[in-house]
C-alpha positions as CSV (number, residue, x, y, z in Angstrom):
1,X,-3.6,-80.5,-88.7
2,X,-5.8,-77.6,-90.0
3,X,-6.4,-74.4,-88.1
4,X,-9.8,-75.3,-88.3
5,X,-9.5,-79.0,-86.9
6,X,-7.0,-77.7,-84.3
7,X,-9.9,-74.7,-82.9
8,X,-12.5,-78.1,-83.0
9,X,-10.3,-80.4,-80.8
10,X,-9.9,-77.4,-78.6
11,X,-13.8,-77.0,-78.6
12,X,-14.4,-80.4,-77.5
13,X,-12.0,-80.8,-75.0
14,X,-13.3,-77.2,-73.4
15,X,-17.2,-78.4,-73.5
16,X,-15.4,-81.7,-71.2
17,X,-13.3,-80.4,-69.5
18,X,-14.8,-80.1,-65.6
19,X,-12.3,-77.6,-64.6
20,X,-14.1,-75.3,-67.4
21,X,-17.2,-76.5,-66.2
22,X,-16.5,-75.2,-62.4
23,X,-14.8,-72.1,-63.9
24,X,-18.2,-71.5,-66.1
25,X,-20.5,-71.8,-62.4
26,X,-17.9,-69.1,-61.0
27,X,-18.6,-67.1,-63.7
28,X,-22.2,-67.7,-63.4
29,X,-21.9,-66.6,-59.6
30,X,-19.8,-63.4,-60.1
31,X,-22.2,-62.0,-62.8
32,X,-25.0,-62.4,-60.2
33,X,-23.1,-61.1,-57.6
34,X,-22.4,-57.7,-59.5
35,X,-25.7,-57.4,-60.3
36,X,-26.9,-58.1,-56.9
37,X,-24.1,-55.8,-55.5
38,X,-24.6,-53.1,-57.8
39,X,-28.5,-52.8,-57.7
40,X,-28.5,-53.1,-54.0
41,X,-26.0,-50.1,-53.6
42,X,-28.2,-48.1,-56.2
43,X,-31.7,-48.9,-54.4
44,X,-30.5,-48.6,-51.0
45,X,-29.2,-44.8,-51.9
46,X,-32.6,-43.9,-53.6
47,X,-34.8,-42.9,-49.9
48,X,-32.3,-41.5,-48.1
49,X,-29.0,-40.8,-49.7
50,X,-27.0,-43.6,-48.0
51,X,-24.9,-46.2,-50.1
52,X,-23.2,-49.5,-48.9
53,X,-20.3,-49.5,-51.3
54,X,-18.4,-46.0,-52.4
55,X,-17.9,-45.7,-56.2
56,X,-14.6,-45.9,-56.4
57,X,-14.6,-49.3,-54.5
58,X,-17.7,-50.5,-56.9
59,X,-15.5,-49.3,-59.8
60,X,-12.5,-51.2,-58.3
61,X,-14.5,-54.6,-57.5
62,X,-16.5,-54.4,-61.0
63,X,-13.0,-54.1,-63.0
64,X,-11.3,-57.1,-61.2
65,X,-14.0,-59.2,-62.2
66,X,-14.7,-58.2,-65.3
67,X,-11.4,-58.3,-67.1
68,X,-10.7,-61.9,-66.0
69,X,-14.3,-62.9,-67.2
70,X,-13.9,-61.0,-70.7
71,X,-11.1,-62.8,-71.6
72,X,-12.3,-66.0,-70.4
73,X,-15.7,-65.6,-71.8
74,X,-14.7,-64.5,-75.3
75,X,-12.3,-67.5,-75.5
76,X,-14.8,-69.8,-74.6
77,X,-16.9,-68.4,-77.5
78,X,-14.8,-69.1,-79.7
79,X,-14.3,-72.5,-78.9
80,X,-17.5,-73.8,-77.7
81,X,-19.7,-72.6,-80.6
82,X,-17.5,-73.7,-83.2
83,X,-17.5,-76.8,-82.0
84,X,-19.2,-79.3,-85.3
85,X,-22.7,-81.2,-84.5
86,X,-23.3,-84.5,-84.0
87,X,-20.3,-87.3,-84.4
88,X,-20.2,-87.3,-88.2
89,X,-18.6,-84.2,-89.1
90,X,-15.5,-84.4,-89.0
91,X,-12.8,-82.1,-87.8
92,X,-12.0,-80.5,-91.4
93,X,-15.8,-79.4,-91.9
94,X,-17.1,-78.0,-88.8
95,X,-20.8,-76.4,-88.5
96,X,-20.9,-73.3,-86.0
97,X,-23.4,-74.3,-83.2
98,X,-26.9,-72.5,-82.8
99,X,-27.9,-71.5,-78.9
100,X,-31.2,-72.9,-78.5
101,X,-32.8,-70.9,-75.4
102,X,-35.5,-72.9,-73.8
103,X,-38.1,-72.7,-70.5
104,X,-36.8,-71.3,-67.0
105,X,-33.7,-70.2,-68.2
106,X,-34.6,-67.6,-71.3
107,X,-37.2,-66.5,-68.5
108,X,-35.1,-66.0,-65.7
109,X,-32.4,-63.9,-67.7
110,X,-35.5,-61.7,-69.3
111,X,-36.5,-60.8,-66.0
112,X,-33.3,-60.4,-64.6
113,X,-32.8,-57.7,-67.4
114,X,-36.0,-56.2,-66.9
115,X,-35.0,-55.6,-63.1
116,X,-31.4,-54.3,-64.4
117,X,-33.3,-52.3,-66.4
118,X,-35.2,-50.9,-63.9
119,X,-32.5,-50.2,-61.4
120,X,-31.0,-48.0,-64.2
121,X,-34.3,-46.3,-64.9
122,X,-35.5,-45.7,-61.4
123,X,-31.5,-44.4,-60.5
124,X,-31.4,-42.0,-63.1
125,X,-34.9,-40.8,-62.2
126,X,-34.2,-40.3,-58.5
127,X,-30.7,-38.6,-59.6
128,X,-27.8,-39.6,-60.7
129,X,-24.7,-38.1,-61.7
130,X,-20.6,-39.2,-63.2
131,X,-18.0,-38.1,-61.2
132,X,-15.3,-38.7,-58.4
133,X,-15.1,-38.0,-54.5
134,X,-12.3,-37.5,-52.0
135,X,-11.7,-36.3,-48.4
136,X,-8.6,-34.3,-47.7
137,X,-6.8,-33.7,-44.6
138,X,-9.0,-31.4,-42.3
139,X,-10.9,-33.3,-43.1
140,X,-12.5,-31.5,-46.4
141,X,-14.8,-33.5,-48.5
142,X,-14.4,-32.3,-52.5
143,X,-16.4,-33.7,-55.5
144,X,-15.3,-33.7,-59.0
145,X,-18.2,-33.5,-61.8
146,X,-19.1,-31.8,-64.8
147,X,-22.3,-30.5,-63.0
148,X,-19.9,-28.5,-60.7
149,X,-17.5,-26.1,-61.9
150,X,-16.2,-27.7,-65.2
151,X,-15.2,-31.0,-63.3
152,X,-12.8,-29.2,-60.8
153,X,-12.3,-30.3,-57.4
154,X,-15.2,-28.5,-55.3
155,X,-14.9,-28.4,-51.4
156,X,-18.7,-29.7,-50.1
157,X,-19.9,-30.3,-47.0
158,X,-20.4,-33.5,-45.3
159,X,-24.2,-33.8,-46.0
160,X,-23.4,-32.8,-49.9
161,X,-20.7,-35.1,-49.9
162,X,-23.2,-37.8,-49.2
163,X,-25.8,-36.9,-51.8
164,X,-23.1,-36.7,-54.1
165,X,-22.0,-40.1,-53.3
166,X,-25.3,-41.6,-53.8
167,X,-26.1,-39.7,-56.9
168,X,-22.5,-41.3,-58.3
169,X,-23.5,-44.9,-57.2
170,X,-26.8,-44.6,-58.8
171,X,-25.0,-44.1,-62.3
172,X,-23.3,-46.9,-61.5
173,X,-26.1,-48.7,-62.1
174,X,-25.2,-49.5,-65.3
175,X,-22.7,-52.0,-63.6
176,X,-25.8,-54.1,-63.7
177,X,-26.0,-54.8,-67.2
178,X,-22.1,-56.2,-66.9
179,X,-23.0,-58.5,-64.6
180,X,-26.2,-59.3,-67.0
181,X,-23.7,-60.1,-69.7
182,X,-21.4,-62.2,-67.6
183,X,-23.9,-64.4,-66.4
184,X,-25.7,-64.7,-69.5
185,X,-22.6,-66.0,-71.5
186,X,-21.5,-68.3,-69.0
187,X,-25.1,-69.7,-69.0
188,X,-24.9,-69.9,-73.1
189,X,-21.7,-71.6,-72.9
190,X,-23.2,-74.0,-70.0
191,X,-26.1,-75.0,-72.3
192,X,-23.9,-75.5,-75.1
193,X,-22.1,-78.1,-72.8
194,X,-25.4,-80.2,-72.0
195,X,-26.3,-80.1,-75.9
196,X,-23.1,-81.4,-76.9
197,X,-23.2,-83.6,-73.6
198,X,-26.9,-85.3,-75.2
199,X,-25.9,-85.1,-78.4
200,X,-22.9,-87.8,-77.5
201,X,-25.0,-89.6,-75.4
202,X,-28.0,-90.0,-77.9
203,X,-25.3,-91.4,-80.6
204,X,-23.2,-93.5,-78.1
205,X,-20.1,-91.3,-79.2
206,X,-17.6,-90.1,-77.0
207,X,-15.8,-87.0,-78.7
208,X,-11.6,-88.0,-78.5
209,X,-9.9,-86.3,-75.5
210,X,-6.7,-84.0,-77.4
211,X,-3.4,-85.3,-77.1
């Protein structure tokens, strides 16, 4: 069998298969969870200087998710949409699949990157800053950015410590827009699935399980 009919089998089975399905609405969840996580840290810190989450645990939680849902994502892309249309191609002559976006869901993702947007905006506006924070024994608080001596370890006070930790979690922000891309591709890949899904119940086919 052809490389090409082997990646369309593949595609099939992974538009079926309910496990991928399941995995897919995980996906869906952790994407809105980052965002949620993320933009709540960053809006919480933009009155008073007080954050929920420290960066380097937002950092931490961001990175296992992420890597997991890269690999799975990109895979999935690379089955689902070259998965052939309708039950007379056949496996030698695949046609790659167009995402139709339709109604509430191109809505909802618009404005969920219109408010990811905005936490990014409105963090970098109230201050935000890149760096790292760590408390000594003593205790001593320190902060290392580029906006205090060249990125060297600076001993702060408690009260600086803070605004320095709320100025970091607002740049983190940006963890938004990950969480904007994992939920959007798990949503493409789920609406892939219901077209393929009508397509084989319009015709009365049912694409062959792989052996």
């Amino acid at each position: 069998m052809s490389v090409v009919g082997s990646r369309s089998r593949v595609g099939r089975w992974r538009v079926r298969s309910p496990w991928a399905a399941v995995t897919d609405w995980i996906m869906v969840v952790a994407g809105a969870a980052i965002i949620s996580v993320a933009a709540a840290d960053s809006l919480v810190s933009w009155p008073s200087d007080t954050i929920w989450i420290t960066p380097s645990r937002l950092e931490q939680i961001v990175g296992i998710v992420l890597v997991p849902a890269f690999i799975w994502l990109m895979a999935s892309v690379l089955m689902v949409f070259d998965i052939p249309r309708g039950p007379k191609h056949t496996f030698l002559t695949p046609r790659p699949r167009k995402l139709h976006w339709r109604g509430r869901r191109a809505k909802l993702l618009a404005v969920i990157a219109l408010f990811c947007l905005g936490v990014v905006v409105g963090g970098f506006v109230v201050g935000g800053a890149k760096g790292s924070l760590r408390v000594t024994p003593g205790p001593q608080y320190q902060v290392s950015t580029l906006d205090l001596n060249a990125a060297e370890w600076v001993t702060v006070s408690a009260a600086e410590y803070r605004v320095w930790g709320a100025r970091f979690i607002r740049e983190d922000g940006l963890f938004t827009f990950f969480g904007l891309w994992i939920l959007g591709g798990a949503m493409a890949v789920a609406q892939v699935r219901r077209e393929v899904t009508a397509e084989s119940s319009r015709s009365g086919a049912v694409p062959p399980t792989p052996t």
